[in-house]
C-alpha positions in Angstrom: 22.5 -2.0 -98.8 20.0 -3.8 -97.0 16.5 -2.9 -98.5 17.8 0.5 -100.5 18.7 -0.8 -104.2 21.0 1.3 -105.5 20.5 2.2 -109.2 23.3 3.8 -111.1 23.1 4.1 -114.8 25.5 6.5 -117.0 24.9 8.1 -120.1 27.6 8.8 -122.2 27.2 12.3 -123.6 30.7 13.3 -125.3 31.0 16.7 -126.0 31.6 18.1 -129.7 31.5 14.7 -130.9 30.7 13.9 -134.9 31.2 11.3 -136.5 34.4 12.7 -138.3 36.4 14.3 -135.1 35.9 16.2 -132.1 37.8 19.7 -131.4 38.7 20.4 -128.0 40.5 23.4 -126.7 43.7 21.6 -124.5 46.7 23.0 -123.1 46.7 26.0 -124.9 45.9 24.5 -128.4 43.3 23.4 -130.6 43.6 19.0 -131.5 41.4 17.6 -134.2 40.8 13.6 -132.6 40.9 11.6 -135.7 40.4 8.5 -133.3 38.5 8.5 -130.3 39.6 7.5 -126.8 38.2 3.6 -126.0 37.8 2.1 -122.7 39.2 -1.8 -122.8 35.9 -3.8 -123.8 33.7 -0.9 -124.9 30.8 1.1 -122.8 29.1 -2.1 -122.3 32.9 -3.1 -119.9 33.1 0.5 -118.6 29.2 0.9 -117.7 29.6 -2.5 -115.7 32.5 -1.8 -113.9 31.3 1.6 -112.5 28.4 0.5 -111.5 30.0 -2.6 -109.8 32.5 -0.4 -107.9 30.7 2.6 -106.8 29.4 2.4 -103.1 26.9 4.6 -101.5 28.7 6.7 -99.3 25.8 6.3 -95.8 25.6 9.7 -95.2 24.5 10.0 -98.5 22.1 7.4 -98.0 20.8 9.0 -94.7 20.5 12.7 -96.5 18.8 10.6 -99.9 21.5 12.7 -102.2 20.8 12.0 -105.3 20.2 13.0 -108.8 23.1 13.4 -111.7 26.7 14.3 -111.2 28.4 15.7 -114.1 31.9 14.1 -114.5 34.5 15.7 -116.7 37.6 13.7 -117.1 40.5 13.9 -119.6 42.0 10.7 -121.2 45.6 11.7 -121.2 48.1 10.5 -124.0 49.2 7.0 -122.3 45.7 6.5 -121.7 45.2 7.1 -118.1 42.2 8.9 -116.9 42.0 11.8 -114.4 38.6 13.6 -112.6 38.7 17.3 -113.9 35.7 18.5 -112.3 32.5 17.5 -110.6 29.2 19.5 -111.5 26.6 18.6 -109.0 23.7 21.3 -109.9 21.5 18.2 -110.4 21.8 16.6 -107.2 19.3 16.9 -104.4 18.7 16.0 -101.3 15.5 14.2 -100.9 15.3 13.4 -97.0 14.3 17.4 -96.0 15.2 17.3 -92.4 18.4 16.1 -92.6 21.2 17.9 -90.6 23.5 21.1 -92.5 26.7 19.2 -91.3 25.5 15.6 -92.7 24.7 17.3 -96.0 28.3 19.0 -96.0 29.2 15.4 -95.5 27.3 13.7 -98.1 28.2 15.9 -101.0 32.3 15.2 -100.0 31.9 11.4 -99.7 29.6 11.8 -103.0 32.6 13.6 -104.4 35.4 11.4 -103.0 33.7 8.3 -104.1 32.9 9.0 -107.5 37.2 10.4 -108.4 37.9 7.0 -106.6 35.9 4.8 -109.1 36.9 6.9 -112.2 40.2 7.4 -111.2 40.7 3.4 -110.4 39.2 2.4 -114.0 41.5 0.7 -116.7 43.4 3.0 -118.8 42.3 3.7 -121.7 43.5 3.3 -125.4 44.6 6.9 -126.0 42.9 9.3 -128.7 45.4 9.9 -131.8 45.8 13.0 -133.8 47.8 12.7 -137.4 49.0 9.0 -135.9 50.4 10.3 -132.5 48.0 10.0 -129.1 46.5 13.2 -127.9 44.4 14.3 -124.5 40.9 14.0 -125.0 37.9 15.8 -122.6 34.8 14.1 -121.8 31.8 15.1 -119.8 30.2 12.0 -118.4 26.4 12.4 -116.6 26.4 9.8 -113.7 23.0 8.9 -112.6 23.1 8.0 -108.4 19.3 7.1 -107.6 18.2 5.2 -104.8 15.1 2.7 -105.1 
């Protein structure tokens, strides 16, 4: 990205989390996690490989979108990871004059790119409830700032 450093940093905020056990509300049912969800090699492993992966969609680049997406993902019982949502309230665009159909544009190649990384991480060791693997929720911030 010729001169345009791209700087993404993530912050892991789980929600509910203690250090005993987080309650979620999933299909229908409330699960008590005695064990956690972990990505293979720790936050340190999945930190590096998002921010390895991810590329700057250009029309984001040509609108400057940027700011914080909100990613909530669920860590299903084998492990595997899938993109609930995408809460983009704290992105912006920072280049004014940019076109309405470009901005359309950047926030669906924003979107498209960040399910593609998430969705093509590792899988995950599974969270377990009374010894048996449950789904897990997590709400991830992912900072996308330009330099």
């Amino acid at each position: 990205m010729n001169k345009l450093l791209l700087l993404i940093s993530s912050l892991f905020s789980i929600l509910g989390t203690s250090t005993m056990a987080q309650v979620t509300k999933v299909d229908s049912a409330l699960t008590v996690h005695e064990v956690q969800p972990e990505y293979p090699g720790g936050y340190k492993a999945l930190f590096k490989y998002i921010s390895e992966n991810f590329k700057y969609p250009d029309s984001a680049l040509k609108t400057q979108y940027q700011g914080t997406v909100k990613v909530k993902f669920i860590i299903e019982w084998d492990g595997k990871l899938s993109v609930d949502s995408l809460d983009f309230e704290r992105m912006k665009f920072y280049r004014k004059r940019a076109d309405e159909t470009l901005k359309i544009k950047a926030k669906e190649d924003i979107a498209a790119e960040t399910k593609r990384v998430f969705e093509s991480l590792l899988d995950w060791t599974p969270g377990y409830s009374n010894g048996k693997p449950v789904r897990v929720k997590y709400t991830l911030p992912f900072n996308l700032w330009l330099n």
